[in-house]
Each structure stands twice: as C-alpha cells, then as structure tokens.
N, C-alpha and C positions, 0 to 999 in steps of 0.2 A: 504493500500500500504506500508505504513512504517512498520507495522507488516509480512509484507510479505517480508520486505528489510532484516528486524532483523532475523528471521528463515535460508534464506541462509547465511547469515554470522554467524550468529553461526553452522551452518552444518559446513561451511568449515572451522571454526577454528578447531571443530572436526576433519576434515579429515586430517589440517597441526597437528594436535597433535597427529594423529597416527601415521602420517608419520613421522612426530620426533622422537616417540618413536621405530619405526623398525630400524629408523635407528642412534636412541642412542645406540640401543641393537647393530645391527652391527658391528657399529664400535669402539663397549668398548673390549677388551683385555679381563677384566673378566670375560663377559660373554658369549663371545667366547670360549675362556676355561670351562665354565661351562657348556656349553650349549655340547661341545664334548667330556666333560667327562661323563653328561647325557647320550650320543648315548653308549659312550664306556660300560658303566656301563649295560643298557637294552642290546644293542648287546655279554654282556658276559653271562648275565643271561639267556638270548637265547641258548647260546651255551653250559650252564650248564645241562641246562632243556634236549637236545639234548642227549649230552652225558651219563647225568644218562639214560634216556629213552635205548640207545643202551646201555647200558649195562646191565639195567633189562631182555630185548629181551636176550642177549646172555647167561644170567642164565635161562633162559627161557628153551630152547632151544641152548644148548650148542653144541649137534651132529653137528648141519646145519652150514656149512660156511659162506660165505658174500650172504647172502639174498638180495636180491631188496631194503626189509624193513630196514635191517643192512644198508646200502649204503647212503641210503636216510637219516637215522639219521645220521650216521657218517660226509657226505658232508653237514649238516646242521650243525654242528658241528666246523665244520673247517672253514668254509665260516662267521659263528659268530664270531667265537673264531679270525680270522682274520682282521676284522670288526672293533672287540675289540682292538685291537694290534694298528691298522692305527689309531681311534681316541684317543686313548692314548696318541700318539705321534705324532698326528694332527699336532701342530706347527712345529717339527721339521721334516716328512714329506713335509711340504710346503718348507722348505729352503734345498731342497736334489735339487742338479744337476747334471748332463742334466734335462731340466724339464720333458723330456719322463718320466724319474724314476716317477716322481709325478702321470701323470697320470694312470701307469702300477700299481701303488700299491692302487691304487685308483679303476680303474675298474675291476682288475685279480677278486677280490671276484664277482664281477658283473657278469663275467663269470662263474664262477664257480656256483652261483646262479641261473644263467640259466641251465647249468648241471644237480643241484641238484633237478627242478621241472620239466624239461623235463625227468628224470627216472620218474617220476611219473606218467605223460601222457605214458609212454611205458609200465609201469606198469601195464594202464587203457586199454591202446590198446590190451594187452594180453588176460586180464580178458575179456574184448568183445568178439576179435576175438575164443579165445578159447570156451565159450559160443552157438558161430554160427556155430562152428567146422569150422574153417574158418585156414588155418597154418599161425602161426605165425612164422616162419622161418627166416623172411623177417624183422621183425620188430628189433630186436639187432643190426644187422649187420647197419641197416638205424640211429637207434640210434647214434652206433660212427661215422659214416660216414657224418651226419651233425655236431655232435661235434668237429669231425676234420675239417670240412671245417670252422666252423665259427670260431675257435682257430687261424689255419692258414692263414686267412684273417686280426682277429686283431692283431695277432702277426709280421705277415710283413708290415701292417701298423706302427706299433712301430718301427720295425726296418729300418723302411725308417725316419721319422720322429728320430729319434735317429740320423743317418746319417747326415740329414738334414730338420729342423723345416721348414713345409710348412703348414700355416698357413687353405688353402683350407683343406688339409687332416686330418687337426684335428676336422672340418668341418664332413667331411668324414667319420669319423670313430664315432662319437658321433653317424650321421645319422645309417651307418652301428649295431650301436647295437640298433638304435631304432628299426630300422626292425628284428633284434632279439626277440626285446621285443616283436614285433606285431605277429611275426610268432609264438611263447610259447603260447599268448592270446589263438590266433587262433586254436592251439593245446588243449589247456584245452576246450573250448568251444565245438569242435568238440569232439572228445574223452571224454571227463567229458559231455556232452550231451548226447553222442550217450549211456555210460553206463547207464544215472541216466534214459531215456527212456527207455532203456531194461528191466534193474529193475521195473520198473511202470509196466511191463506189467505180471510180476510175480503173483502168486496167492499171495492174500493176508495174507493167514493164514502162507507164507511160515518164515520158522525161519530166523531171523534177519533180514528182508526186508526190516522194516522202519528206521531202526535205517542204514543199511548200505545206505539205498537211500538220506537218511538224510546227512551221509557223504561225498558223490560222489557232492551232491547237494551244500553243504553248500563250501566244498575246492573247486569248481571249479569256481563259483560265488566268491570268495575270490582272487583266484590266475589268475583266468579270469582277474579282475578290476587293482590287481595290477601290471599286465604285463603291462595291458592297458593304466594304468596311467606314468608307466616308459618310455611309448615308447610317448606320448606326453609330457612327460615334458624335455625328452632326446632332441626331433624337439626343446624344446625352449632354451632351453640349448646350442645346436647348432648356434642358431641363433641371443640368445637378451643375451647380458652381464650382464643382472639386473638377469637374471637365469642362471648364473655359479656356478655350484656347486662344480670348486675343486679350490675357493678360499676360504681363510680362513675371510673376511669379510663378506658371506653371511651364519652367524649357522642358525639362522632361516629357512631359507629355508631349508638348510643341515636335521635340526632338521623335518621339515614337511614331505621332499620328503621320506629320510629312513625310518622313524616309518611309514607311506603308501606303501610303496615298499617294505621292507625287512623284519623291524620288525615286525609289524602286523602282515602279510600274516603267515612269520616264527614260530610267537606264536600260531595264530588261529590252522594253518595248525599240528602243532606237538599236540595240545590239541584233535585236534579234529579226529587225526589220532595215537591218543594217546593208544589204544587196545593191550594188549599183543597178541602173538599166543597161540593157546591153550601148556598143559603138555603135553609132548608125554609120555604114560607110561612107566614104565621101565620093561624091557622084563626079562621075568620068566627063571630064569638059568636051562640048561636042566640037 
C-alpha cells in the first residue's frame, strides 16, 4: 500500500514539473522570442525553397504564362514569405491597435493558405474530370466564386469588428474559418481520392503510374490531416483561452499548431510535388 502511495506521488510530481516547465517556457520573454524566431526562420526557408522551385519551372518553360503549377508555387511563396514577416515582428504585431489589425495580419496568410491548396484540388478536379471526358467549364469559375465568398464573409467580419469589438463574433469568425478548414479537408479527400482511384485502375505497365499515384496518395493524406487538424484546433481556439493562439504567451502551442498546419504540409507538399515539366524542344527555323 505505501509502495503504491509513493508511485502516485511521484507521477504527479512529474506531471506538476511538466507543467512548470510549459509554463516556465510561456511565460519567459526569451523564449518566446526564440521560439518565433524558430517559426520565422523555417517559414522563410519554406518560402525560399518555393521561390527557387518557380523559378526553375519558368527556365523550364519560359513560353507558358502563369500555369496552375506557377501559381501554386508562387502563392506558397508569399503566404511563407508573409509568415516570415508576422513572426519576425511577433512582439510588435501584438502591440499594433485597433486589435482587429492583430488579428487580420495574423489570419490574411490563413486565407491565402486556403487559396493556395484549394488551386490544387481544382487542379485534381481537372485532371479527373478531363480523364472521364466529363467538361470542366464549371470548375474555374466555382473556384473564384467560393474564394470570393469566403474572403467577403471574413473581411466584413473584420470590418464590423473594427467598427465595433463584439466579443460573440470573434467567436464567429475563428468558427467561420474552421468550417473553411473542414470544407478544403473534404475537398482533398474527395478529389485526391476520386484521382488516386482512377489511377489504381490504370494498367500497370503504364509510364509513370506508381510514382504519380504515389503523389496524389501521399499530398492528399498530408493536406487531408492538416486541414483537418486546423479546423479542430480553430473549434478550441474559439472556445478555451488555454488554446489562443494570437497571444504572444502561448509559443508553444504557436510552435506545434504551424509546423502541423503550415509548415509540414508546405515542405512535404513542395518536395513531393517537386517535378519539373518536361523541355519543350526548340523549333527548327524554317
């Protein structure tokens, strides 16, 4: 019995010394700074990697305009590179008012993050539909037309909230991009399923089969999870202040929720969608 008394009380000294130490870390100054210059640092390198990549493509291929593929890199590009900017100046981001400004420079790339992997899913949608001889007409125009409405919903959210801080709608709009999150999931899962099935039913001797089903398979299972996780941990975010993440006393979390959410998915996805387009050759002068 005494032996069994001595086991929980040391667990639970364990447990208060971890919890000391989250929140020695928390609330220390320097490692809050260190910890947002960590994100700042990986979210520039992201944007590096991004950039060289579109610009390999466009010696690549220099005929072709703004490609899908161009696009995609570019807005991954800017979404890091902006990323980078905000935790750089993390602390003095915190002390900007109206507090709208704070949260607008905080979640603009969030959106734009959504942007930059739902071209991807219309990308996916294309290659399908086109496949089934199915028209894709339909699918661009649907593209801006959700982009515009879910822009125009957080942005008059902001502007009401700017006007006047109402506590419900900040509520509101966290929820509001959860279900963003959930519907992108939803999107990759359906489209990144319905191709990487298609693909499976290809013969198998066909060129590049495995390797491209491998791709379809592996980004969607990636950008699947980490929708998935944005839009539950957005609900607690909303709801428990120990999960705030546009204060500047919780890096920790800061640090876990981005490197699952942005950075990972950002690296995996640009490594693994890493392929130049082929040389077009150059045409014989008549």
């Amino acid at each position: 019995m005494e032996s069994y008394s001595v086991d929980v009380a040391a667990i639970a000294y364990k447990l208060k010394d971890t919890t000391n130490w989250w929140r020695d870390i928390n609330g220390s100054r320097l490692w809050q700074d260190r910890i947002f210059h960590i994100l700042a640092a990986l979210y520039g390198l992201v944007a590096a990697v991004a950039l060289v990549q579109l610009i390999r493509i466009q010696m690549r291929v220099p005929e072709y305009g703004w490609t899908t593929q161009k696009v995609f890199h570019f807005l991954n590009f800017l979404v890091n590179g902006v990323r980078a900017l905000v935790f750089v100046f993390r602390r003095s981001v915190q002390n900007l008012h109206p507090e709208i400004v704070q949260h607008i420079l905080l979640d603009m790339p969030s959106l734009a993050f959504f942007t930059t992997y739902a071209l991807l899913i219309l990308f996916w949608a294309e290659i399908y539909y086109q496949a089934r001889a199915v028209s894709t007409d339909g699918l661009r125009p649907s593209f801006f037309t959700i982009n515009a409405v879910v822009y125009t919903i957080q942005i008059a959210m902001w502007l009401i909230l700017w006007w006047k801080y109402i506590p419900v709608l900040v509520i509101l709009s966290k929820m509001f991009f959860a279900g963003v999150s959930l519907f992108a999931a939803l999107g990759f899962l359906l489209y990144g399923g319905r191709l990487f099935l298609m693909l499976q039913r290809f013969p198998v001797e066909s060129k590049g089969r495995r390797k491209k089903l491998q791709e379809v398979g592996y980004v969607t299972t990636i950008c699947f999870t980490c929708f998935l996780v944005r839009c539950i941990m957005m609900c607690f975010n909303a709801f428990d202040k120990g999960a705030d993440l546009d204060v500047l006393n919780h890096p920790i979390l800061n640090l876990i929720y981005y490197l699952l959410v942005e950075i990972l998915p950002s690296s995996l996805a640009l490594f693994i969608l890493r392929k130049l387009p082929p040389k077009r050759e150059s045409r014989k002068q008549q």
